[in-house]
C-alpha positions in Angstrom: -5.5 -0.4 31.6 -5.2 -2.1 28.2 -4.9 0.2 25.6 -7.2 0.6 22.7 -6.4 0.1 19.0 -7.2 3.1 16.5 -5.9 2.9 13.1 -5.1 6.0 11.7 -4.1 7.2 7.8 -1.6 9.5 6.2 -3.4 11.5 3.7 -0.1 13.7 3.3 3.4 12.7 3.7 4.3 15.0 5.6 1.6 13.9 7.9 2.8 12.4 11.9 1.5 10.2 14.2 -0.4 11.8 17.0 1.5 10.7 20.4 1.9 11.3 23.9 4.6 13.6 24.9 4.9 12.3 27.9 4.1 8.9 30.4 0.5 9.6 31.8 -1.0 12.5 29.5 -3.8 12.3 28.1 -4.2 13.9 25.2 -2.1 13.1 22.0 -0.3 15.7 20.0 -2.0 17.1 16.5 0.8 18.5 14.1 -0.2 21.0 11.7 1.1 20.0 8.3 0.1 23.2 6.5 -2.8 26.0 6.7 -5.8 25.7 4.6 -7.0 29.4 5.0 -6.5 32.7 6.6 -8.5 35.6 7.4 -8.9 38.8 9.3 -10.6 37.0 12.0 -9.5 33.0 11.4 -6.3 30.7 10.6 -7.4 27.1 9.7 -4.8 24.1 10.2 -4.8 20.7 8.8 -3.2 17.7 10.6 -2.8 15.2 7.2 -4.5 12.6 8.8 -7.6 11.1 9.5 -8.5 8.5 12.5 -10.8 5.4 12.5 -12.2 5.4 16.3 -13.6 2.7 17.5 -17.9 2.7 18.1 -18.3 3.4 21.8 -15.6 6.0 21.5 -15.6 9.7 20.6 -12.2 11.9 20.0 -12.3 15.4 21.3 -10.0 18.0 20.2 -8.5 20.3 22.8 -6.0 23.3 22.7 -2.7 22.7 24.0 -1.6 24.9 27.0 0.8 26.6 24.5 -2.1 28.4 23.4 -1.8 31.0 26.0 1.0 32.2 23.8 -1.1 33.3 21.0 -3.6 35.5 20.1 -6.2 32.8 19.3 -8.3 30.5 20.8 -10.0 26.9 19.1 -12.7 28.3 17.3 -15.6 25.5 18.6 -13.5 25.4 22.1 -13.7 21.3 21.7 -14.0 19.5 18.5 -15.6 16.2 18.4 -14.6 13.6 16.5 -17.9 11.0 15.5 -16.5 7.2 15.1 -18.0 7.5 11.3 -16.0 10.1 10.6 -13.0 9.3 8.2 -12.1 12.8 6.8 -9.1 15.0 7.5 -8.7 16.2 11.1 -8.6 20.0 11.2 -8.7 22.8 13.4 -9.8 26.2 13.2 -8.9 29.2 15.7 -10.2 32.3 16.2 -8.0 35.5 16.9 -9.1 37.9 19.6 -7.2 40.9 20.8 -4.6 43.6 18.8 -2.1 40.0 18.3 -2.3 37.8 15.5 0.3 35.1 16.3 -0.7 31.9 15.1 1.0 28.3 14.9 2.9 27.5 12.4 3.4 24.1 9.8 4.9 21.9 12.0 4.0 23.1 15.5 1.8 20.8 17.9 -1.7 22.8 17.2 -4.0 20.7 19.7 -4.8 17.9 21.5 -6.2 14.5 20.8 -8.5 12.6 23.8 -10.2 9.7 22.7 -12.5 8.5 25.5 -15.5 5.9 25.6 -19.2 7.7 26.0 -22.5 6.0 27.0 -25.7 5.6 24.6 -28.5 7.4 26.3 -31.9 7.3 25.9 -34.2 10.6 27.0 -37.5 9.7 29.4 -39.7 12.4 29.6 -41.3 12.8 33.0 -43.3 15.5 34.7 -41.3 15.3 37.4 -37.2 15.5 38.4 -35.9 14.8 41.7 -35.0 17.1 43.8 -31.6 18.1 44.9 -29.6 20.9 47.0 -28.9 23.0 43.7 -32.3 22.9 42.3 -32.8 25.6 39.4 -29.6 28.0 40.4 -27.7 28.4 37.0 -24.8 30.4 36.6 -23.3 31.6 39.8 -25.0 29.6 41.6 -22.2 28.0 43.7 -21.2 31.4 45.1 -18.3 33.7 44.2 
């Protein structure tokens, strides 16, 4: 698999390239470069840079697994990052429980994915096909 070309830009000097930690993974390392704002029930991070991806693609934003050792969880559970989008890629986490550990500047603060999406265009019908699962929602698939 070729792979694809995203320019990126420092908008902090402090600011680092995201990147793989290892062969295979998928997602590429955000640094936190410092923390915009704190609150009883939120820390904000920002990563000093912003991306240029490619129409056809979208970035998504995930927590590392690291983030089972904090009190907090990614406040929108997966940010999307639009191809027209040029500012400042940040991230806001929400705490929950008695503990308000948080990252820190300088600590790997999420993941970047940058994957290509279809266009799709809605056809309303008054009709759907059928399948085995129908309407069953939540639970549906047993315990």
């Amino acid at each position: 698999m070729q792979p694809i070309k995203v320019k990126f830009k420092r908008l902090h000097k402090d600011a680092v390239t995201p990147k793989y930690a290892k062969p295979g993974d998928a997602g590429m390392d955000l640094v936190a470069i410092s923390i915009l704002n704190v609150s009883l029930e939120q820390v904000s991070y920002d990563t000093g840079i912003s991306v240029e991806i490619p129409e056809g693609y979208v970035g998504l934003i995930f927590p590392r697994s690291s983030i089972r050792n904090y009190g907090i969880v990614l406040s929108n559970a997966v940010g999307v990052i639009d191809s027209g989008y040029r500012g400042s890629i940040q991230a806001t986490f929400n705490y929950y429980g008695s503990t308000k550990q948080r990252y820190t500047v300088g600590d790997r603060i999420g993941q970047l994915v940058i994957l290509p999406y279809p266009q799709v265009e809605f056809e309303e019908v008054e009709e759907l096909s059928e399948t085995d699962r129908g309407t069953g929602g939540f639970g549906s698939s047993g315990s």
